[in-house]
N, C-alpha and C positions, 0 to 999 in steps of 0.2 A: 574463603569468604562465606559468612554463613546466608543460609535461605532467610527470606520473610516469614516467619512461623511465629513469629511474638506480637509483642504489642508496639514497636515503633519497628519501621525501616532502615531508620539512623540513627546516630548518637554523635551528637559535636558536645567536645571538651573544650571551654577556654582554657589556654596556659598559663598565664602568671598567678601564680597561691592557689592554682588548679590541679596542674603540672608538675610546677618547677616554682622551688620557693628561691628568691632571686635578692642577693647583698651584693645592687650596686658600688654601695660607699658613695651614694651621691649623698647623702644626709652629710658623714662624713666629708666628705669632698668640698659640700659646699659650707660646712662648718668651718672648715680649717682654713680652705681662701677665702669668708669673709673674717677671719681672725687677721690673717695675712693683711688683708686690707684695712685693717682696722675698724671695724664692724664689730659692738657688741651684742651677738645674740648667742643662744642658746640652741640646744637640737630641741628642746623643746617647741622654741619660737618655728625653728626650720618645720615641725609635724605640723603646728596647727595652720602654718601658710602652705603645705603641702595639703592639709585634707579640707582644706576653704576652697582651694584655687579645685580640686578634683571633683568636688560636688557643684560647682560651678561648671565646670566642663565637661561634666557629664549630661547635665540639663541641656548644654548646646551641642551635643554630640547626639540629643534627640532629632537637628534637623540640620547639623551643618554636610557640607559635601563639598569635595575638594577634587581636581583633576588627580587621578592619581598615578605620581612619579617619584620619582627618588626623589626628585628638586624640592618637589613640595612635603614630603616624606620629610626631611629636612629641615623644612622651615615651620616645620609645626613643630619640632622637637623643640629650635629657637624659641616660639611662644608660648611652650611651656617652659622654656627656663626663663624666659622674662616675667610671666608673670606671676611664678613662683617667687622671683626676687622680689620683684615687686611689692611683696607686699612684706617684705622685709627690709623694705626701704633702700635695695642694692636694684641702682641703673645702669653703673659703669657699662658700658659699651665692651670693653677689653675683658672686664671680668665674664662677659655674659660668653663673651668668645672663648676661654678658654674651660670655663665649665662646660659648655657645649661639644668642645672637644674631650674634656676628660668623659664627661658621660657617653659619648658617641661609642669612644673604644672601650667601655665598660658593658655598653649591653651588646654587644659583638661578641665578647668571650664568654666562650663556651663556660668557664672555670666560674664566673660570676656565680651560674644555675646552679641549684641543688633539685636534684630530681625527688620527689617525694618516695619514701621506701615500698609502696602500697602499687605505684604505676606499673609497673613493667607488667606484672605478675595480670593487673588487673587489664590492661589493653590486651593482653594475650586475652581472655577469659573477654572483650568484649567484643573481638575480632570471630572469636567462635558464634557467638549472640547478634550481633547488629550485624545485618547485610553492608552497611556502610558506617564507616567510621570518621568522622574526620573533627580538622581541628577551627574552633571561630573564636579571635583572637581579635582583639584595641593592638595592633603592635605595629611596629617597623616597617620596613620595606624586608629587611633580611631575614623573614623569621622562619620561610622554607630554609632557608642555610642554616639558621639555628637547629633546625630539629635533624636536619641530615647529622651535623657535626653532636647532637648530643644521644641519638641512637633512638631519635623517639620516632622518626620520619617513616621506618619500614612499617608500622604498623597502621597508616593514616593512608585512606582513598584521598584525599585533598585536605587542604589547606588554603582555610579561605581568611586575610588578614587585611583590617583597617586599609592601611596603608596603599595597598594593589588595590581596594575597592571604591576608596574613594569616599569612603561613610565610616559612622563606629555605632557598636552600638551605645545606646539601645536605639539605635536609627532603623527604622522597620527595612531599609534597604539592603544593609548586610546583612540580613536573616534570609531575605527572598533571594539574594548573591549565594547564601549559602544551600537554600532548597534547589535552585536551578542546579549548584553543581551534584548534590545530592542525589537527584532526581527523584525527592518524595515530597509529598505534602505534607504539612504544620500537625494536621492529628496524629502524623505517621511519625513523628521527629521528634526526641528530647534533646534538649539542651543544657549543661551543666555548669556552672560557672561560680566563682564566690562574690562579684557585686548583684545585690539587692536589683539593684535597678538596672546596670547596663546588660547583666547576663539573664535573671529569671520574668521581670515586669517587660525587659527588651522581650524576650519572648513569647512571654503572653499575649502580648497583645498585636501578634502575628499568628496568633493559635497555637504556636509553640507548648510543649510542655517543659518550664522550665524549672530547673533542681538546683538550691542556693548548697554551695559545697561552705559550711562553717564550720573550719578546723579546731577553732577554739570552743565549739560546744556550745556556744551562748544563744544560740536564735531558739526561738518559739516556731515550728509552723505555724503558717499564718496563710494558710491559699494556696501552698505549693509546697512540695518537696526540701525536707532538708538532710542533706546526709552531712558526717563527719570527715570520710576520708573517699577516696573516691570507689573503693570497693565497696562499699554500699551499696552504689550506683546499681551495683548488677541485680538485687533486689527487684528494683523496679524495674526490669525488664519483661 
């Protein structure tokens, strides 16, 4: 573990398009059962009721909170596939059930992930540099067993996710869930992540310094850190 000798204490990674770039097949998935069912849309229609429904619930993931257990773990996965359908005009009751199942056993396997080619190399190189490491993740209840089974786990002091906390971000709660396990303060912390809002504005405004990870190149800084891949990151240490 390295000393306090830089400019943060820690360094938290979100996972998804952070990490690990992830082909569900839920797009697919939910294309083909509502073909099945007789549903004409498009994956086109499936993006734009996917990225309506997610900037919707990221604005309420600024103050919702939830007891957190598997159970309820669970039944928010069901509201987000309901109200993903939703707005694709698919209620079916039976349909919602077993897309719920196909996707369940889909983000469980390890084979889903692609690890980006840049991580390994780059969490060695920031395990040398940050006194702590760890990971703050919107995900599951199982996402400690994801990173043991995908070999990301040995390198991370904690792992602190949605799920087990009972908040997401950019909810000021799972930032200070994450300093307490830390144990440093917000000037002392960067934060890295690829949403706008739930990873770098979540941060900021806990004092956080937070770094927008934009693999496709297209952002402007605009008030805050932007790297390309995550070996960047170590720059700004």
């Amino acid at each position: 573990m390295a000393t306090s000798n830089g400019r943060y204490d820690a360094v938290t990674l979100d996972m998804g398009f952070t990490l690990v770039d992830l082909d569900s097949g839920y797009d697919r998935t939910l294309l083909a059962m509502a073909h099945d069912a007789g549903q004409s849309i498009t994956l086109d229609d499936i993006h734009v009721a996917q990225r309506a429904f997610w900037q919707e619930f990221t604005v309420e993931d600024a103050t919702r909170t939830w007891e957190p257990t598997i159970e309820n773990d669970d039944a928010i996965g069901q509201e987000i596939d309901r109200r993903i359908c939703a707005k694709l005009g698919i209620t079916d009751a039976g349909f919602l059930a077993e897309l719920r199942r196909r996707a369940r056993r889909a983000f469980h396997d390890p084979a889903t992930y692609t690890i980006f080619p840049e991580v390994f190399e780059t969490l060695a190189a920031l395990r040398r540099k940050a006194p702590r490491l760890g990971i703050l993740s919107n995900w599951g209840w199982y996402l400690p067993e994801l990173c043991d089974q995908l070999g990301l786990a040995p390198y991370f002091d904690f792992i602190v996710v949605s799920a087990r906390v009972g908040c997401s971000k950019p909810n000021p709660c799972i930032f200070r869930e994450m300093l307490r396990q830390a144990g440093t303060t917000p000037e002392r912390t960067l934060h890295v992540g690829d949403s706008l809002g739930a990873d770098v504005r979540g941060a900021q405004a806990v004092g956080i310094t937070g770094v927008l990870v934009d693999r496709a190149g297209t952002v402007q800084p605009d008030g805050y850190p932007v790297v390309w891949n995550l070996a960047e990151v170590l720059g700004l240490l």
